[in-house]
C-alpha positions in Angstrom: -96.8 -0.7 151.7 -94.0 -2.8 153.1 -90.5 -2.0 153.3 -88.9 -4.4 150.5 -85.5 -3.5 150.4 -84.1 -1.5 154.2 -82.5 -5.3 155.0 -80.3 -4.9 152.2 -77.6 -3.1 153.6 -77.1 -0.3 156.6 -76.9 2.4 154.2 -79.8 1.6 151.7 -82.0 4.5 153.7 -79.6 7.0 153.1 -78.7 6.4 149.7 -82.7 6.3 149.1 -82.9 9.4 150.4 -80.5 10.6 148.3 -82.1 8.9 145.0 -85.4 10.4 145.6 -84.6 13.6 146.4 -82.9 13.6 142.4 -86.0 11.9 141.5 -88.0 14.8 142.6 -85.9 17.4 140.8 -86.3 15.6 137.6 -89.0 13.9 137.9 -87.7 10.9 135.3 -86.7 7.8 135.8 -83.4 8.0 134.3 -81.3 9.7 137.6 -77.5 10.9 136.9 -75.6 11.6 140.2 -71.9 12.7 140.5 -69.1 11.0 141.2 -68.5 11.4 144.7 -72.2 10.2 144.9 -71.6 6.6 143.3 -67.8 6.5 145.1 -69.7 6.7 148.6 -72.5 4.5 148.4 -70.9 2.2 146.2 -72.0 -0.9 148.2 -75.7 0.1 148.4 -75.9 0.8 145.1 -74.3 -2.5 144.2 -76.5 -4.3 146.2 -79.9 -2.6 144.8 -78.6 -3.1 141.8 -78.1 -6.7 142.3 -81.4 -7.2 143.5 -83.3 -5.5 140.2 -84.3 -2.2 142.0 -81.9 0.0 140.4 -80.1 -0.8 137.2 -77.1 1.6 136.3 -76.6 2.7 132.7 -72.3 2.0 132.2 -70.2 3.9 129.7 -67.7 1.2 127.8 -64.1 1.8 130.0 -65.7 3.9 132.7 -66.1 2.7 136.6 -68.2 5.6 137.1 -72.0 4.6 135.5 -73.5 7.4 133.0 -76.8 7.1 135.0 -79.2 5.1 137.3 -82.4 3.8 136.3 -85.5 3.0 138.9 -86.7 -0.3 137.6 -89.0 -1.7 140.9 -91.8 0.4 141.7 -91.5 -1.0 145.1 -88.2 0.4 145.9 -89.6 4.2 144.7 -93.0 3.6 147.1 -89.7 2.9 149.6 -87.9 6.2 149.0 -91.0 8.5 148.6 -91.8 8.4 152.8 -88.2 8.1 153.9 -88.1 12.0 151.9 -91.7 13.1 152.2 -94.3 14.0 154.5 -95.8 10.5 154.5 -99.3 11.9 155.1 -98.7 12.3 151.1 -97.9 8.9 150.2 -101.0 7.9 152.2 -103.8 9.5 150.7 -102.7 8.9 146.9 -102.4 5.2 147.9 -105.7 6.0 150.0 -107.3 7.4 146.3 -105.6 4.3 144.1 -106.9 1.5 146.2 -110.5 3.1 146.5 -110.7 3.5 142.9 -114.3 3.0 141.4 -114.5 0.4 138.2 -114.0 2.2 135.0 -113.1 5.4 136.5 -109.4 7.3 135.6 -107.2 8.7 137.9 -104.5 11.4 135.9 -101.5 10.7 138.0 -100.0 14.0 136.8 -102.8 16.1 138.0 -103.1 13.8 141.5 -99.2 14.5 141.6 -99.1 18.3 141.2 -101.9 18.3 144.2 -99.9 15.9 145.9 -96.7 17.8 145.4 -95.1 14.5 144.5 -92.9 13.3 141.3 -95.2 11.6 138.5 -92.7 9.0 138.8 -93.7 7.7 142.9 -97.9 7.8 141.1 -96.6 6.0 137.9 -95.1 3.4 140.3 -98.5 3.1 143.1 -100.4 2.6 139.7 -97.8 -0.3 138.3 -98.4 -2.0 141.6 -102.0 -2.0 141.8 -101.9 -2.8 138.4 -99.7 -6.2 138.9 -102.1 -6.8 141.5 -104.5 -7.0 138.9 -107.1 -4.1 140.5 -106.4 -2.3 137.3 -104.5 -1.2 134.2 -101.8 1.8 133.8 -102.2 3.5 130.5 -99.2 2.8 128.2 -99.5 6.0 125.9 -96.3 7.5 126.1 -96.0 10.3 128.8 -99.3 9.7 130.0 -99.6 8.7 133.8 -103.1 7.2 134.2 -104.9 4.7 135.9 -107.9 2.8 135.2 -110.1 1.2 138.1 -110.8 -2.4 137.4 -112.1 -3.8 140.6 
């Protein structure tokens, strides 16, 4: 994977750091930091934000946002090595692209062997999906991937 968003600003490593490792504690897309967190990276996070990787959820008369959503899978494919042991990042891309036709990959199961949020397997599968090699279930807390090609 390419990096799609480190020429944003100096700081957008750190702050990704930062953003996954909450992302790996909860393990849902909707992340809530604390104050201090959206005080000190306030540029970074305006300028993800700006360019549609993050989106943050605002409370009516408050500066401080209520929560931050992931919306690019790109940007969490970007995080996960900058936090993890990339060898980790490799092989589940390394089992997604060499998906057989017709065949399933559980993406919670691959991510508990993988020791890696469902969230960073959800968003390798949305890729490959918009690539058009195959199709991401959409049943509701389900995290699978069907080969197509």
């Amino acid at each position: 994977m390419t990096d799609p968003i480190s020429y944003l600003h100096e700081d957008v490593a750190l702050v990704s750091k930062e953003i996954y490792q909450v992302l790996k504690e909860i393990n849902a897309p909707l992340l809530k930091f604390e104050e201090d967190f959206y005080t000190r990276f306030s540029i970074p996070l305006a300028v993800l934000e700006k360019s549609g990787f993050i989106k943050h959820e605002t409370i009516l008369a408050s500066r401080i946002p209520a929560g931050t959503t992931l919306k690019d899978p790109s940007s969490v494919i970007y995080m996960c090595p900058l936090a993890e042991n990339k060898a980790k990042m490799v092989e589940a891309i390394d089992l997604v692209d060499g998906c057989e036709p017709g065949v399933w990959i559980d993406g919670k199961t691959l991510s508990a062997s993988l020791d890696l949020p469902d969230f960073v397997l959800n968003s390798i599968f949305k890729i490959y999906e918009a690539k058009g090699y195959g199709l991401v279930s959409k049943t509701i807390n389900e995290c699978k991937y069907l080969g197509k090609t």
